[in-house]
Every structure is written in structure tokens, then in C-alpha cells.
C-alpha positions, 0 to 999 in steps of 0.5 A, spaced: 908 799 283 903 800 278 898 802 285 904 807 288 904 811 280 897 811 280 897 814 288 903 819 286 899 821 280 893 821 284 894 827 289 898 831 283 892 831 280 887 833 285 892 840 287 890 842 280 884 841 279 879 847 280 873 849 282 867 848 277 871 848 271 876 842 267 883 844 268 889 842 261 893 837 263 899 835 257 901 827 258 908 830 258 907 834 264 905 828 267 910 824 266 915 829 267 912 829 274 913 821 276 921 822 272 923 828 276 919 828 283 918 820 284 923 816 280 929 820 280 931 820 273 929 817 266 934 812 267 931 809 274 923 811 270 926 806 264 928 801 269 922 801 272 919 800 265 915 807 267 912 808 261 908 802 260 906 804 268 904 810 266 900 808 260 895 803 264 894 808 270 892 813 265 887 808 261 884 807 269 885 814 271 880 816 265 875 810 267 874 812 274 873 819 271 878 824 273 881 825 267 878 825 260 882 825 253 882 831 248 881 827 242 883 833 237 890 834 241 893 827 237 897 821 239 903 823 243 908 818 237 909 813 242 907 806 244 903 804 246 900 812 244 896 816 248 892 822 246 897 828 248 892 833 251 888 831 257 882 834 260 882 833 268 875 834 271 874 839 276 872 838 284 866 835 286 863 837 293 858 835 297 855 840 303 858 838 308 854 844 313 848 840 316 842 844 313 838 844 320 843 849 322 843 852 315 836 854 316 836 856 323 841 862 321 838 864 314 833 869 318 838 873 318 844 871 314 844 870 307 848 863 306 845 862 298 852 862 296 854 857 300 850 852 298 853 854 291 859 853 293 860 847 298 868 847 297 867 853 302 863 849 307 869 848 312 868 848 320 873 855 321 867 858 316 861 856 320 864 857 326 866 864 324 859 864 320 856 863 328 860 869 330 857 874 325 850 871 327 851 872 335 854 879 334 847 880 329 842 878 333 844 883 339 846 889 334 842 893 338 846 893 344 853 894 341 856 901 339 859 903 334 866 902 333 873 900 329 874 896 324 880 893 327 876 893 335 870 889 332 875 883 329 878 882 334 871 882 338 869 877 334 875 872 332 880 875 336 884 877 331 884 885 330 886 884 323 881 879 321 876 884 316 884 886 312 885 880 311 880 873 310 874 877 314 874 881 306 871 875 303 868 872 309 863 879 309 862 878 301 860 871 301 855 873 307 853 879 302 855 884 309 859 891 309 863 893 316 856 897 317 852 892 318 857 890 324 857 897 326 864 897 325 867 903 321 874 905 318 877 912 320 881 914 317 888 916 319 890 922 322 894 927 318 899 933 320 896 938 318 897 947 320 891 951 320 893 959 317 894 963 324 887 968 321 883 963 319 880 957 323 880 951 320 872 949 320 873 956 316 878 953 311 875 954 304 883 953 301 887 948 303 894 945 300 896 939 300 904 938 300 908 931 298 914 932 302 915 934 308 921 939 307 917 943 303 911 942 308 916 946 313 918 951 308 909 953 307 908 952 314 914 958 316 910 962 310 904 962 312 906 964 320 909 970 317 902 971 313 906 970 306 902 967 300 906 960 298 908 963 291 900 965 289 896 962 293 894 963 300 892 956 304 888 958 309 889 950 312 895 946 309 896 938 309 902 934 309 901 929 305 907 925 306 907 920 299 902 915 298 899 916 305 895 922 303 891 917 299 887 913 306 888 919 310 885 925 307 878 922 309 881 924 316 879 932 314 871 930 314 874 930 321 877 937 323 874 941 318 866 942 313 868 940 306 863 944 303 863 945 294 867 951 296 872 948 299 878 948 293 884 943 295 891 945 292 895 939 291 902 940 290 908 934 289 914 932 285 913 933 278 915 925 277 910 919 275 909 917 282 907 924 283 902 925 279 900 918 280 898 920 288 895 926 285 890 922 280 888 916 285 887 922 290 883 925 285 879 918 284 879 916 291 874 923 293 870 924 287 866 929 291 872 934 293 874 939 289 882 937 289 886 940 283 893 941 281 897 947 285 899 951 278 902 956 282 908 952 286 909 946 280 910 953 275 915 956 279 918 949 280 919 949 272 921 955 272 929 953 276 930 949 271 933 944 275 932 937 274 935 929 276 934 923 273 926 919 275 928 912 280 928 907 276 921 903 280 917 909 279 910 906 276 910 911 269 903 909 268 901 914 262 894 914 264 897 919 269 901 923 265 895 925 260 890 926 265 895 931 268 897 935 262 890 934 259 888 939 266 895 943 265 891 944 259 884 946 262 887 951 267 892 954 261 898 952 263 900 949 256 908 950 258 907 945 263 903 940 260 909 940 254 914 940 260 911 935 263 911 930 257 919 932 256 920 930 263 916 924 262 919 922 255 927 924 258 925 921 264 927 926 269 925 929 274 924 936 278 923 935 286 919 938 290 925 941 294 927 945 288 923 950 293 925 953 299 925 959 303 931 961 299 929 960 293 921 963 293 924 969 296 929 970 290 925 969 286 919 975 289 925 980 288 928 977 282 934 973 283 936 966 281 939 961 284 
């Protein structure tokens, strides 16, 4: 029996010991462990004369050097006594790589952190780490292509950089452009002013949902402005989506210092997360929010209650008002706290047709 617990305990061990550091191990835990998961209960554990068991495997567990007392933790109460915290001494791991063949890839890959990192050095790594070298010392003769066509190029899985591929490049220190692949960003759905072509764009809008995205869309074709500003492009940004996709508007149009983007979504916590991460995500363009459209937004007075997942992140919430602030609109920064403390919410549907024409001649609805 004594052999059987000290395998049992064996293998518990070594699915928690980690990498290049001690793990903090209790008696208890370990104990627990044989009572619930090998003898089924205390009464079968105590039967078995379990605990004086478990003290003798402990004693040979520590002389073989996997675990190590923690003297200052005390004595468990119990006899015989055992110290009640114990270190589990982390992995050890020999390169398993043969060095010749590290050695004869180290001309064009850097593998110095595998060498300090042996528990990385498995058979799927090197193969994957062969793959890479092929594909480098013929570079020349490939184009340039997407990210997902080379994975799938290379490892047969079109997902691979999305997934295990991402630490595969950072351990190789490489980036998508040194295997000429390259992410594009997906296409949004977009209407260009019918006065303007869209290389000439300089005022773009970006709109969250896609009722109001109709609604501007039918405005601009009747050469309309959208309650005070007149895109010369506008951009359905539909939710989070805009945040991976407006890299696409490289693509269609010169983003110059004089190009200005109008963001306009609903006045709730994830609407001014999407703002503030897309400003964060393209530091170079000039994007700021639409004043105009979340002014006459305020001005209906119409609210409903914020979902209750939404990510009320305040960090988002000052750097909207703090730039209501900046662009004069000191109303709108109160109203958007009141409506962040109340939990509330004004939809970006508040506005339509009808009621953007109402208020241009002074009706309410």
C-alpha cells in the first residue's frame, strides 16, 4: 500500500509543479486528496492506517527532493507531527533537442530561448520550428499573402497564428512580416456622399447601429446634413466590429491629418467603451466624438434602463466627459455621468427621420 500512495501522491504532484519556481503545498491538501479521490472516505483512509501511510511517504518524498518543509509553518498537531506547509520543488528538464541540429537552423532563427526553456522542446515545436525555417530560406520566391493562407501554408491549419502559432512567433522572436503574411482588416459597409468621392473624403462618420446608419444614408442622398455635420463618407460601424475593421479605411480612402472622423453610438457604457478603444487602437487618426448627433440625442429626453452586462468601465466614462468638456459641451458630460450613475441609457434609435425632421422645425415628439 505504502508504494501505491506514494505513486498516487507522485503524480498529483507533478501536475502542479511549475516552471522554474517552488509551488505551496499544505499536508491537508495532500491528505484530502488520498481521502477523497483514492480511499474513497475517511472511514476506508483510517482503516487502512492511512495517516501513518502518508507520513512515511511524505518522509521519502522529501529525501528524494520533491518536496521540502517549510519549518517556519509548525507542526500539524498530530502524531506522528509533520510541518503543515510544504515547498513542492519545481520541473526540471533536460534539452531534449539534439544540438547539431539546433545549431544548424541558428543561421536564421534565434532558438536562445529555447535553450532556456527545455520543457518547451517537444517533437510538434521542432517540426513546427522546421516549417518556419523552410519557408525562410526560400522567402524570396513567395508573395505576399494573409495571415490565415500562410498558416494553412505552413501547418495546414488556416487558424494556427490565432491560436498556438502567437507563442510559436514570440518564442522565434518573429512577427506575420517576417513570413510576408500580413492581417487585413475586414471590409466594412460604408456610403460615400453623392458630391464627394471617397479618395476626397476629409469628414467621415462613423455610426454604431445600423438603424441610424439608414437613416444618415437616405440624409445624405438628399444632400442633407445629419443634425450639423456633413459626412462627406459614412461608416457602419456595427458595435465592436468597427474596432478590427476601420484599418480597411486605408484601403478605400487617403487618411491624411485632415481627415476628421465623427463617431456617433449609443450614449451607454459599451458605447463609450467602442469609442474610447477605437480611439486607443488608431492613435494616428484624428476620431472624436460626433457633438452634434449625441447632443440632439440628449435633447428627446428619452431613456431606458442600460443591460445589465454592459462593462461600466470608468475609465471610459472620464475620458468621454473630460472631451465633452474640451469641446464645450459641459451639459453633456453632467448628463453623461447622471445617466452612468442612474444606469440609463439613451439609444442611438432615439433618432430617425422623423424625429430629426421634427426638430429642424421645432416640433417634439
Amino acid at each position: 500500500m505504502i508504494d501505491r500512495m506514494k505513486q498516487w501522491l507522485l503524480a498529483y504532484l507533478d501536475d502542479r509543479r511549475l516552471v522554474g519556481r517552488r509551488k505551496k503545498l499544505s499536508y491537508k491538501e495532500l491528505e484530502d486528496y488520498l481521502i477523497t479521490k483514492k480511499f474513497s472516505g475517511l472511514v476506508s483512509y483510517q482503516e487502512a492506517d492511512g495517516y501513518r501511510l502518508f507520513v512515511q511517504v511524505m518522509s521519502e518524498l522529501e529525501k528524494e527532493g520533491h518536496l521540502l518543509p517549510i519549518k517556519k509553518s509548525g507542526l500539524n498537531g498530530r502524531f506522528p507531527p509533520l510541518p503543515s506547509q510544504w515547498w513542492l520543488q519545481p520541473k526540471v528538464f533536460d534539452n531534449l533537442w539534439n544540438e547539431t541540429k539546433v545549431l544548424a537552423l541558428s543561421d536564421l532563427l534565434d532558438l536562445s530561448r529555447y535553450r532556456q526553456n527545455p520543457e518547451w522542446q517537444t517533437v510538434e515545436e521542432w517540426e513546427h520550428i522546421e516549417a518556419i525555417y523552410s519557408f525562410l530560406k526560400n522567402k524570396d520566391m513567395f508573395n505576399w499573402v494573409t495571415r490565415e493562407e500562410r498558416a494553412f501554408q505552413l501547418f495546414k491549419d488556416e487558424k494556427f497564428f490565432t491560436k498556438e502559432g502567437r507563442f510559436l512567433l514570440q518564442r522565434l522572436q518573429l512577427t506575420l512580416k517576417d513570413l510576408k503574411a500580413n492581417v487585413y482588416g475586414e471590409p466594412f459597409v460604408f456610403w460615400p456622399s453623392p458630391t464627394t468621392t471617397i479618395k476626397e473624403a476629409k469628414t467621415i462618420l462613423i455610426v454604431e447601429n445600423l438603424s441610424f446608419y439608414h437613416t444618415c444614408r437616405r440624409l445624405m442622398d438628399q444632400h442633407q446634413a445629419i443634425v450639423g455635420i456633413q459626412p462627406e463618407l459614412l461608416i457602419y460601424g456595427e458595435g465592436k466590429k468597427i474596432e478590427s475593421s476601420l484599418s480597411f479605411l486605408e484601403k478605400i480612402t487617403n487618411v491624411d491629418a485632415h481627415v476628421v472622423i465623427h463617431y456617433a453610438g449609443d450614449m451607454d457604457p459599451e458605447g463609450w467603451g467602442i469609442y474610447v478603444r477605437l480611439c486607443q487602437a488608431y492613435p494616428d487618426y484624428k476620431i472624436q466624438l460626433a457633438g452634434p448627433i449625441y447632443q440632439a440625442m440628449a435633447d428627446k429626453g428619452m431613456t431606458n434602463k442600460v443591460d445589465k452586462e454592459q462593462n461600466e468601465n470608468r475609465t471610459y466614462l472620464k475620458q468621454v466627459t473630460t472631451e465633452w468638456a474640451a469641446q464645450g459641451y459641459g451639459q453633456l458630460a453632467k448628463l453623461t455621468e447622471e445617466l452612468w450613475k442612474k444606469k440609463e441609457r439613451i439609444p442611438q434609435e432615439t433618432l430617425s427621420l422623423d424625429t430629426i425632421h421634427s426638430a429642424t422645425k421645432g416640433a417634439t415628439l
